[in-house]
C-alpha positions in Angstrom: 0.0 0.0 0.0 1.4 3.6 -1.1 -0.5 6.8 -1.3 1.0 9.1 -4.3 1.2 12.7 -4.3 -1.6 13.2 -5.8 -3.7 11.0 -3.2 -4.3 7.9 -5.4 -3.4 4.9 -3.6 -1.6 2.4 -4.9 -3.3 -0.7 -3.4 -1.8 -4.5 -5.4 -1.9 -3.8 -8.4 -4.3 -0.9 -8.2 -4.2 2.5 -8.6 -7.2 3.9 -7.0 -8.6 7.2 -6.7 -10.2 8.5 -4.2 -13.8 10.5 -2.7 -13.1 13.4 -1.4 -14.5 14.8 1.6 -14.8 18.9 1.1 -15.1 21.2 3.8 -18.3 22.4 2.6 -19.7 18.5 2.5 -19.3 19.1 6.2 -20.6 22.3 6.8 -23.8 21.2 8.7 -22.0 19.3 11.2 -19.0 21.6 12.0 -19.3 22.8 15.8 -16.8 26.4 15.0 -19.4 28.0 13.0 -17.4 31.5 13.0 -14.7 29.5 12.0 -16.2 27.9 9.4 -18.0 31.2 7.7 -14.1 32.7 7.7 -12.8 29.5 5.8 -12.1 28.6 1.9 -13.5 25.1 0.7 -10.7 22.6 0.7 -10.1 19.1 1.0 -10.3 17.3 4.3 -10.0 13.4 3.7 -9.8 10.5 1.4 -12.0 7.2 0.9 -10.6 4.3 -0.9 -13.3 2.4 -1.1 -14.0 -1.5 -2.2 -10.4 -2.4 -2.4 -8.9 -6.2 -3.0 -5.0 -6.9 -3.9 -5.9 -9.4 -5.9 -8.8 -10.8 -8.5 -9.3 -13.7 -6.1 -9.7 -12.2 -3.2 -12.1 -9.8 -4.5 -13.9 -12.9 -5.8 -14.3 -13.5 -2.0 -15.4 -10.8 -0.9 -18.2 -10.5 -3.3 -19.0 -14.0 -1.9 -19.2 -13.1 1.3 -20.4 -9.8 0.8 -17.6 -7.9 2.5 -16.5 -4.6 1.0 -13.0 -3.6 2.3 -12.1 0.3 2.4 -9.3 2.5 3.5 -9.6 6.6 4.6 -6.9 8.6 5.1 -7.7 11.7 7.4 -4.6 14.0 8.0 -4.1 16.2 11.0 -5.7 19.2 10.8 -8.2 21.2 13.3 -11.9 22.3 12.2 -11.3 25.8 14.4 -12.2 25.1 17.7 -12.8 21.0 16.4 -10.5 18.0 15.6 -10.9 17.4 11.9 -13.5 14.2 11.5 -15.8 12.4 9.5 -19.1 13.0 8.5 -20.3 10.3 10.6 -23.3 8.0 10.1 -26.0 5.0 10.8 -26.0 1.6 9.4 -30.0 0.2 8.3 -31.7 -2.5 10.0 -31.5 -5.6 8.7 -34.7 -6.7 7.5 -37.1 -5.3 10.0 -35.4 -7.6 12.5 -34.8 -4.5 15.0 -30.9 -4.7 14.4 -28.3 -3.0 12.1 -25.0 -4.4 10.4 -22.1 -3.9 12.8 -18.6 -2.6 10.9 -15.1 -3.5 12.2 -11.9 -0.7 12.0 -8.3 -1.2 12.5 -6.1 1.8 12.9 -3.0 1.5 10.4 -1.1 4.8 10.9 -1.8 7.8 13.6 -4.3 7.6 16.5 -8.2 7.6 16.2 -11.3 8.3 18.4 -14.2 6.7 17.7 -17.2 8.6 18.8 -20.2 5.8 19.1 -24.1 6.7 20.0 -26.8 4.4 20.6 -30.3 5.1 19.2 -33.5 3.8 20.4 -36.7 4.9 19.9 -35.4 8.0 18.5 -33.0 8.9 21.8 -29.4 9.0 22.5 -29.1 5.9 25.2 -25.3 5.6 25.1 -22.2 7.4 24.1 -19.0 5.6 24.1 -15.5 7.8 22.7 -12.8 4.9 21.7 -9.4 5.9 21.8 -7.6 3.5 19.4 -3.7 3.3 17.9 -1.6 1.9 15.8 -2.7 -1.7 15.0 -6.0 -1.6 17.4 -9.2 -2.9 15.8 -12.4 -1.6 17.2 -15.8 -3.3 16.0 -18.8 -0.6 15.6 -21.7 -2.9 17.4 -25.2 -2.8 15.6 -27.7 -0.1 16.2 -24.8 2.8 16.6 -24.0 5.9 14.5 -20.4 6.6 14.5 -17.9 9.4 13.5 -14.1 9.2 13.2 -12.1 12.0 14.8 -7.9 12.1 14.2 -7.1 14.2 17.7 -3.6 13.6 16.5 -0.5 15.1 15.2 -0.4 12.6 12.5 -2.0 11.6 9.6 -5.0 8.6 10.5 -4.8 6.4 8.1 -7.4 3.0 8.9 -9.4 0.3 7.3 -12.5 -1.3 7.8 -14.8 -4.1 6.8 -18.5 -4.0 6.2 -20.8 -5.5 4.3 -21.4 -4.4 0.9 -25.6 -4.8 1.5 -26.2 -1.5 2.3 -26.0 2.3 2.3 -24.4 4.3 5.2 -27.2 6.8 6.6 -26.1 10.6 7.3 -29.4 12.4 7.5 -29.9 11.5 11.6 -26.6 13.2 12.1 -27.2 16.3 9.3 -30.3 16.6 10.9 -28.8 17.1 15.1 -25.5 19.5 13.3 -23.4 16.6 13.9 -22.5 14.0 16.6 -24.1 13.6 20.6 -20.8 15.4 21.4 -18.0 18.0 19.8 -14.1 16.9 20.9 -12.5 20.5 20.6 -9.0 21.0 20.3 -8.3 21.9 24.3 -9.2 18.2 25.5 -13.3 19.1 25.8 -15.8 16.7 24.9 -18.8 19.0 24.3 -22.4 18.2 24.3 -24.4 19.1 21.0 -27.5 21.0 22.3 -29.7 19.7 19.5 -29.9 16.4 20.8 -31.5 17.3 24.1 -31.2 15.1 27.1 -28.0 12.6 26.3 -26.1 10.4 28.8 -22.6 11.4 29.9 -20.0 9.8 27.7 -18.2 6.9 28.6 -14.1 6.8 27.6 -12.6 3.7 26.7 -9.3 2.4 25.4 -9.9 -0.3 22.4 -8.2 -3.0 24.3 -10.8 -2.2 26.8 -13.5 -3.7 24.7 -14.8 -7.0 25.2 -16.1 -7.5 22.0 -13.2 -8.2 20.3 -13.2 -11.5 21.2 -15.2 -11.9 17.6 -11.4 -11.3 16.7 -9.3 -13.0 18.4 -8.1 -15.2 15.7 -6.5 -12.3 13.7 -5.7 -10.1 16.6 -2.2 -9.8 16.0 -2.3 -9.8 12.2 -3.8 -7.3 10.1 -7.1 -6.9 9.5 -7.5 -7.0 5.7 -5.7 -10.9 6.3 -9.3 -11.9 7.6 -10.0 -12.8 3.7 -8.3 -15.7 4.1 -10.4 -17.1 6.9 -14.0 -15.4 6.5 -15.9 -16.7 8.7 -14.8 -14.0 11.4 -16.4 -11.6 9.3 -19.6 -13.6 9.3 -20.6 -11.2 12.3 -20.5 -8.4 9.4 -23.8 -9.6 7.5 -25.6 -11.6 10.6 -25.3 -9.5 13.8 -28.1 -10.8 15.3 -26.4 -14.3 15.5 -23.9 -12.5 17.4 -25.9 -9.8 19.6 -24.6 -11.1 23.2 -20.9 -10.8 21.9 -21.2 -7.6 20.2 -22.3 -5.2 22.9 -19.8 -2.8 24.6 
């Protein structure tokens, strides 16, 4: 894996190029509003989406129905904010009351993974994962998400998800962003527009007991889970899995 000047990443044999996250994609979910009226547009991060090093193992994943990505968020601050993603939902599966889960590993930098519950249209839980270099950190069904790079380095992480679905952004449009802001002085502020929320809970990713799912590929890299994909199984069928994935 190399990333070229030009952000195209050469992934295998693969060039690939890129989606571009503008600043002005994110302008509804920006906390610094006075900073963000001052700013030009520019680019913010990259996302390498559906990516295989090989025609077999992309044969695999279409199998399974895994979809393998790769974003690269450098370090930058949004004014008063850490730069971040847009963040969003994952659909439920069928009516059955559940949503796909999603699995990150942190390849370069430091990420914190801000988590939120949503029931019955309210906020139940907030959990901020603080994750480095090699850490995997598996998004549990039923929880919107955002990536934030608090650090002096370029993020650069993968995930797995299935390839079944659509993300969903408007819940997190609609509420001006996340349950809470991390600013740039250490605060974790609460977003007013979601009304009563619980206080957040922190957590280091080896803190997690979920990822026992894992275990077998703990120490390797994550994208080597091709090889034996029925640890990604959790990916398409939460629900056989619900115990185990809660955090």
């Amino acid at each position: 894996m190399k990333f070229l000047k030009d952000k195209k990443l050469i992934f295998g044999e693969y060039v690939v190029e890129p989606d571009i996250r503008m600043l002005n994609d994110m302008k509804d979910v920006i906390y610094d509003k006075e900073w963000l009226k001052k700013s030009r547009n520019m680019e913010l991060y990259y996302m390498y989406r559906d990516l295989a090093l090989s025609d077999e193992d992309r044969e695999i994943m279409r199998r399974e129905k895994l979809r393998y990505d790769i974003t690269l968020i450098p370090s930058m601050n949004l004014g008063m904010e850490f730069i971040k993603t847009y963040g969003h939902y994952h659909p439920e599966i069928d009516g059955l009351g559940i949503s796909y889960a999603e699995v990150y590993e942190v390849i370069e930098g430091e990420a914190h993974y801000l988590l939120q519950k949503l029931e019955n249209g309210r906020i139940v839980d907030v959990v901020l994962i603080k994750a480095k270099k090699l850490d995997k950190v598996i998004i549990p069904p039923n929880y919107g998400h955002i990536t934030i790079n608090p650090g002096k380095n370029t993020l650069i992480m993968a995930n797995f998800v299935s390839s079944e679905f659509s993300s969903i952004y408007e819940p997190i449009k609609e509420k001006g962003g996340g349950a809470y802001f991390e600013l740039t002085d250490g605060r974790l502020i609460r977003n007013e527009n979601y009304g009563r929320i619980p206080d957040i809970r922190i957590m280091d990713a080896h803190e997690i007991s979920n990822l026992n799912i894992l275990e077998e590929i703990a120490n390797n890299n994550l994208y080597d889970a091709i090889n034996s994909p029925d640890i990604l199984r959790f990916l398409n069928m939460p629900f056989r899995y619900r115990d185990r994935l809660e955090i």
